[in-house]
C-alpha positions in Angstrom: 64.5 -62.5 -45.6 67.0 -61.3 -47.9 66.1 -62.1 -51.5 68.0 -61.7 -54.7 66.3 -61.7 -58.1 68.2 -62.7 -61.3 67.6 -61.7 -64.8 64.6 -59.0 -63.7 63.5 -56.3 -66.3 62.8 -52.6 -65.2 59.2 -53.7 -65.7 59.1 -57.0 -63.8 60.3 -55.2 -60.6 57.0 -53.7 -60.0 55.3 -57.1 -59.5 57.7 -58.2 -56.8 57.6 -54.8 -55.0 54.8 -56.1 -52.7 57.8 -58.2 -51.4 59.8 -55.3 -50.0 57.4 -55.0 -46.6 59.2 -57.8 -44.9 62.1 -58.6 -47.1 64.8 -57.4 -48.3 65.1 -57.0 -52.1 67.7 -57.2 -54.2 67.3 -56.8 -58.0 70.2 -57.9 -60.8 69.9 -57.6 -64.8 72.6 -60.1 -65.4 72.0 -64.1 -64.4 73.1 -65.7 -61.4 76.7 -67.3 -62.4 79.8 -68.8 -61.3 81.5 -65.3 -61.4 78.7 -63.4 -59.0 77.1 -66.1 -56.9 79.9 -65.3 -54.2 78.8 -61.7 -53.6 74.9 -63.4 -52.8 76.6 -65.8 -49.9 73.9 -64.2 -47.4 71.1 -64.4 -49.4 67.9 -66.8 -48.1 66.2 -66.7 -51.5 67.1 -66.4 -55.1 64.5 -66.3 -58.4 65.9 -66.9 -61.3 64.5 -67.8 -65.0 65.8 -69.2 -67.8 69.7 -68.1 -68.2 71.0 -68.2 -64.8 73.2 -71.3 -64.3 72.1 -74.0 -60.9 74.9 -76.3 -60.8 76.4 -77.7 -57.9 79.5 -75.6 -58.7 77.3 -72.2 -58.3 74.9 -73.6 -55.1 78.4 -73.8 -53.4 78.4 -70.4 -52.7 75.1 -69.4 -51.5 75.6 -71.5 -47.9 72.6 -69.4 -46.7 70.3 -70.5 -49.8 66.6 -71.8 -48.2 64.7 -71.3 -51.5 65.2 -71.4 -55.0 62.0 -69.7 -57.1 62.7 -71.1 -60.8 60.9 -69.0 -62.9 59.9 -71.9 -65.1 57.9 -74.8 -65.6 61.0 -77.4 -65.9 63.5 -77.5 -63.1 66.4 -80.1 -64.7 68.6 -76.8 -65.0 69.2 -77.0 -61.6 71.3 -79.7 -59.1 68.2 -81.5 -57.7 70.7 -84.0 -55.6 72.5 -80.7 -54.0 69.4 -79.5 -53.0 67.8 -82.3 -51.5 71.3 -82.5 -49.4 71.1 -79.1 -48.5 67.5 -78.6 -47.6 67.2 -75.9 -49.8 63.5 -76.0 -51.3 62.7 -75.4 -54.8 59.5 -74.1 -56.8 58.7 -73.7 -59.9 55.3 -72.3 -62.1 53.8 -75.5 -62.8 51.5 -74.4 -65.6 51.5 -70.6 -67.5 51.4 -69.7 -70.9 49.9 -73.1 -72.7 47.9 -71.5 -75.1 51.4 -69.5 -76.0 53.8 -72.0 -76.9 51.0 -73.9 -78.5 50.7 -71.0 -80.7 53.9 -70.7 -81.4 53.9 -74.1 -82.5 51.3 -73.1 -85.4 53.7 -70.5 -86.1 56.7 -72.8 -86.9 54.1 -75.1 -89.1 52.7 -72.2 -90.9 56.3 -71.0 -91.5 57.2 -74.1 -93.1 53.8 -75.1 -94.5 53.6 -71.7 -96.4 57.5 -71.1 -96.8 56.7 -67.8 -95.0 60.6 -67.1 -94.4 61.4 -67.4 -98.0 58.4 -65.2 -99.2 58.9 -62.8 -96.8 62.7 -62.2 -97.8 61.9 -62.5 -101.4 59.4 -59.7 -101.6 61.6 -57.8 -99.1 63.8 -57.7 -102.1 61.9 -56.6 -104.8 61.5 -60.2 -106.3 57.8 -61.4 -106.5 58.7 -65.0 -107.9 56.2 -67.7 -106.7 59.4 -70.2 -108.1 60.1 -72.7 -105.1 57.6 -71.7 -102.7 54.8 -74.1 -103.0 53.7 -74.9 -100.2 51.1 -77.4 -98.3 47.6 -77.7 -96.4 47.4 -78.6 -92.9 43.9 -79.7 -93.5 44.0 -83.6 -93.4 47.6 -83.9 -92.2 48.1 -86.4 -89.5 49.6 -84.4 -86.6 51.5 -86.8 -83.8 51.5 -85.0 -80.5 54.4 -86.1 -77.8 52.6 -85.5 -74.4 49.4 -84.6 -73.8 49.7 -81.9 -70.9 48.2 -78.5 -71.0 50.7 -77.1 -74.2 49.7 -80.5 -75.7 46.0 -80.3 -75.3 45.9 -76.5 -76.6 47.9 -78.0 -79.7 45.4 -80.4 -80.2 42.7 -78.0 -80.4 44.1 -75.5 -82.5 45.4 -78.6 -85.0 41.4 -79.5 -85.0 40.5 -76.1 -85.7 42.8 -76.9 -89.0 40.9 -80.0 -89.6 43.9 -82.1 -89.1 43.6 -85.8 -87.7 45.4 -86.0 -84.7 47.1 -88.6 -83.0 49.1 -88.8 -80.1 51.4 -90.7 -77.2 51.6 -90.1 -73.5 52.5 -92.3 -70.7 49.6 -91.4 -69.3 46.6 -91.4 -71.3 43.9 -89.5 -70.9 40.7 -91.3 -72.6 38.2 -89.2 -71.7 39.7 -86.2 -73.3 40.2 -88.1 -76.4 37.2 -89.1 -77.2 35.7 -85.8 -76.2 38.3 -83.5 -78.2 38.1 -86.2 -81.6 42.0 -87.7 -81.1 43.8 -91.2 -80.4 46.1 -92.6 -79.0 48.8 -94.8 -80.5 51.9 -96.4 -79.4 54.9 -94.4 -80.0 56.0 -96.6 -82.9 52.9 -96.1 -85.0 52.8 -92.3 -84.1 55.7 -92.1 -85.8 54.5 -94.1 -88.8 51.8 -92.2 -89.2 52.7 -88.6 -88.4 52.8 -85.7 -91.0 54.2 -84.0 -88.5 55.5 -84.2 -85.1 55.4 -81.9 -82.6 57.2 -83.2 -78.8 55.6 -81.6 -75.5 57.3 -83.9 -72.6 59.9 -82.5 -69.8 63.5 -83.0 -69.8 64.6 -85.9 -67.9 67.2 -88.6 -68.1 64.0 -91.1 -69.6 63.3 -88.7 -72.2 66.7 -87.6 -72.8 67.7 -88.6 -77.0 64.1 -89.7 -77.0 63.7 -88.8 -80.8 67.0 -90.3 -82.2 68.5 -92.4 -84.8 65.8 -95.5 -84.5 62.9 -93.1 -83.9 64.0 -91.1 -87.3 64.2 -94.4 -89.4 60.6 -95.1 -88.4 59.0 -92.0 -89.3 57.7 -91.1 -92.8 59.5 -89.9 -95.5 59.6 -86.3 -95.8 58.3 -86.0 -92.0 58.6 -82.7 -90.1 59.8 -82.5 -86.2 58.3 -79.5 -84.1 60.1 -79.1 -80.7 59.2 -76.3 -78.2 59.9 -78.0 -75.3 63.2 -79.0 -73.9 66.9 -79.5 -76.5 67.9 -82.9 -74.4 64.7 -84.1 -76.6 66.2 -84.9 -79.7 69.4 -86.3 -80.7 70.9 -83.3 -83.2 73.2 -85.8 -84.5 70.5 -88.0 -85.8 68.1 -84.8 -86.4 71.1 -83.7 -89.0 71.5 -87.2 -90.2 67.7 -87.6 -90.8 67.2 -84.0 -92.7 70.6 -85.3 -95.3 68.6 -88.6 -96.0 65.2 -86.7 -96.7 63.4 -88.8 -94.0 62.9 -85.1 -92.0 62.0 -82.5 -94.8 62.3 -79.6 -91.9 62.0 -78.8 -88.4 61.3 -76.1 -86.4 63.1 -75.6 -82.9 62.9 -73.3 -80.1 65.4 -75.2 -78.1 68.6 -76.9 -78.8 70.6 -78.8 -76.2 73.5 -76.7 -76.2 72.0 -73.6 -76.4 72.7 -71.8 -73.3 76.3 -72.2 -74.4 75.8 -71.2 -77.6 74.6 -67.9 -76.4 78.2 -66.6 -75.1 81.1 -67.3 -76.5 83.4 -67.0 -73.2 81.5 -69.9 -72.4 82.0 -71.6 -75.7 85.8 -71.3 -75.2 85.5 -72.3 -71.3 84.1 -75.6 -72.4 86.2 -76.3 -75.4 89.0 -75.9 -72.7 87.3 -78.0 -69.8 85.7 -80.3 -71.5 82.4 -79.6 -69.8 80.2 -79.7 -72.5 78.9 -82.4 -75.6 81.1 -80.5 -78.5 79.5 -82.8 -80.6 76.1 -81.6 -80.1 77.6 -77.8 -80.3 78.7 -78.6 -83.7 75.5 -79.8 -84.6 73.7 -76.8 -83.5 75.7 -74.5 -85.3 75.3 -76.5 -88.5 71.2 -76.6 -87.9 71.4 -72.8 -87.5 72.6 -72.8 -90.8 70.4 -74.9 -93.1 68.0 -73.7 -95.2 65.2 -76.3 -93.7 65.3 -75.6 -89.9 63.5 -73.0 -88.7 65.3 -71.9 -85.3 63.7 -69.3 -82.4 65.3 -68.4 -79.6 63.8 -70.2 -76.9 60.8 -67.7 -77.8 57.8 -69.8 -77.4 57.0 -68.5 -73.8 57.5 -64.7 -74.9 54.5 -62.7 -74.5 53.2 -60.3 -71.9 50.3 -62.7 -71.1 52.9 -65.4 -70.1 55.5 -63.4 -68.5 52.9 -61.8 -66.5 51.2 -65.5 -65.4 55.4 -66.4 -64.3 55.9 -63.5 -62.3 52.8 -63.6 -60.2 53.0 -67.0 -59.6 56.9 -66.7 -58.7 56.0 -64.3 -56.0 53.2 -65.7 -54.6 55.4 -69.3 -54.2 58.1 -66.8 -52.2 55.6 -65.1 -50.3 53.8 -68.5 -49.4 57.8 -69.9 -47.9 58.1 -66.6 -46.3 55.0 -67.3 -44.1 56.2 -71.1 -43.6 53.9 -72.5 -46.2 55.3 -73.4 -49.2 53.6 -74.3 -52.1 54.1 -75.3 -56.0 57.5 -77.4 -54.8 59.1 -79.4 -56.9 59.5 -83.3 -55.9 
């Protein structure tokens, strides 16, 4: 079969070379857009990760297309509906890295917790002031936890470790662990109420699209702090801005915003502005988070070590290598 890989370092063309025995391999720095898909009409089987773009408009011109191996956990970047017309069979990596965006969680807490960002650009500068950078303990905070998958889980236990109570919501709760890791389960509401902090660990999906929004930010405590590592369709930026103005959010720290992939290139920024194809409210909002003081902002980071690349790219050939012998596996509903 003839395969094309999107978006592949030097280094990560090593671990799909045990592909070339029966395939042909073709390997591309750049992500799989409107303005290249053409020259890839012949291609059975693309894998691409995070930047490439899976609209209808771009599956268009890969008529040949049998497989698409997402290098990710989430799949709503690409045209589900399209696919299921086409027979064209996606899979993704349905678990790597948990431990790793759980830690960088932590490492958004601890930056705002301890004001790491100011200290470290204070000393940097020869100034050695303690003046507005008190911080707080985690110990006996109330930490809400939005899903309780594997990244949730990990978070839970390195938020014990910390001696924080923890509380959390899922659709499907899990009893047994609760009891056995010392957590509980509350309705959404009292979560909420009660959280410290708040820290969201669901997929994207039109049910949990804007679920943190204007009515979930009135509820929660005064002086509350949102985590989000998991998808930017998660939180309303609108009412995330209109929250941290009123003092009801004191700060948040994001690895995702739901405009981001346009936010990265500006040709794109104008091609929407033009079109029309893009929420130019929630662009506006992004940039003005990137800006304040309060919100701590990563670039879609929290995946980013060798561990976790390493877990994707074994995975994403071993799902290509099970189609290529006619039995699929890790396919997405």
């Amino acid at each position: 079969m003839k395969i094309a890989i999107f978006e592949a370092e030097p280094w990560e063309q090593d671990l799909f070379s045990r592909l070339d025995r029966e395939n042909e391999i073709l390997f591309r720095k750049e992500p799989l857009s409107i303005s290249n898909a053409a020259g890839f009409a012949d291609v059975q089987i693309i894998s691409t990760f995070i930047y490439s773009s899976l609209g209808e408009d771009v599956l268009r011109l890969l008529p040949s297309l049998e497989l698409i191996a997402t290098r990710s956990t989430g799949f709503d970047h690409i045209a589900l509906g399209y696919c299921r017309d086409h027979d064209i069979k996606i899979s993704n990596v349905p678990s790597y890295g948990s431990c790793t965006v759980a830690e960088h969680v932590f490492g958004l807490i601890l930056t705002i917790s301890r004001r790491l960002t100011e200290a470290i650009d204070r000393t940097r500068s020869g100034n050695f002031s303690l003046e507005g950078l008190k911080g707080f303990d985690l110990h006996g905070k109330v930490l809400g936890v939005i899903g309780t998958g594997n990244i949730g889980l990990c978070v839970i236990r390195i938020a014990r470790g910390f001696d924080m109570e923890v509380v959390a919501f899922d659709v499907k709760r899990r009893d047994d662990i609760a009891r056995g890791m010392g957590f509980t389960y509350l309705d959404m509401s009292e979560l909420l109420r009660r959280s410290d902090i708040i820290t969201l660990h669901v997929p994207a999906s039109e049910k949990t699209r804007n679920l943190i929004s204007f009515d979930q930010f009135e509820i929660m405590k005064q002086g509350a702090i949102i985590i989000n590592t998991s998808r930017g369709s998660l939180v309303n930026v609108e009412a995330l801005l209109s929250a941290l103005a009123g003092g009801r959010v004191s700060a948040a720290g994001l690895d995702v915003l739901p405009e981001e992939p346009v936010i990265r290139e500006e040709a794109e920024l104008l091609r929407s502005i033009f079109q029309r194809r893009h929420n130019l409210e929630a662009l506006l909002a992004d940039q003005v988070l990137l800006r304040m003081r309060n919100v701590y902002i990563t670039p879609h980071s929290a995946f980013y070590t060798q561990e976790a690349l390493l877990d994707i790219l074994n995975t994403t050939v071993e799902n290509i290598e099970a189609f290529v012998r006619g039995s699929p596996m890790n396919l997405v509903p």
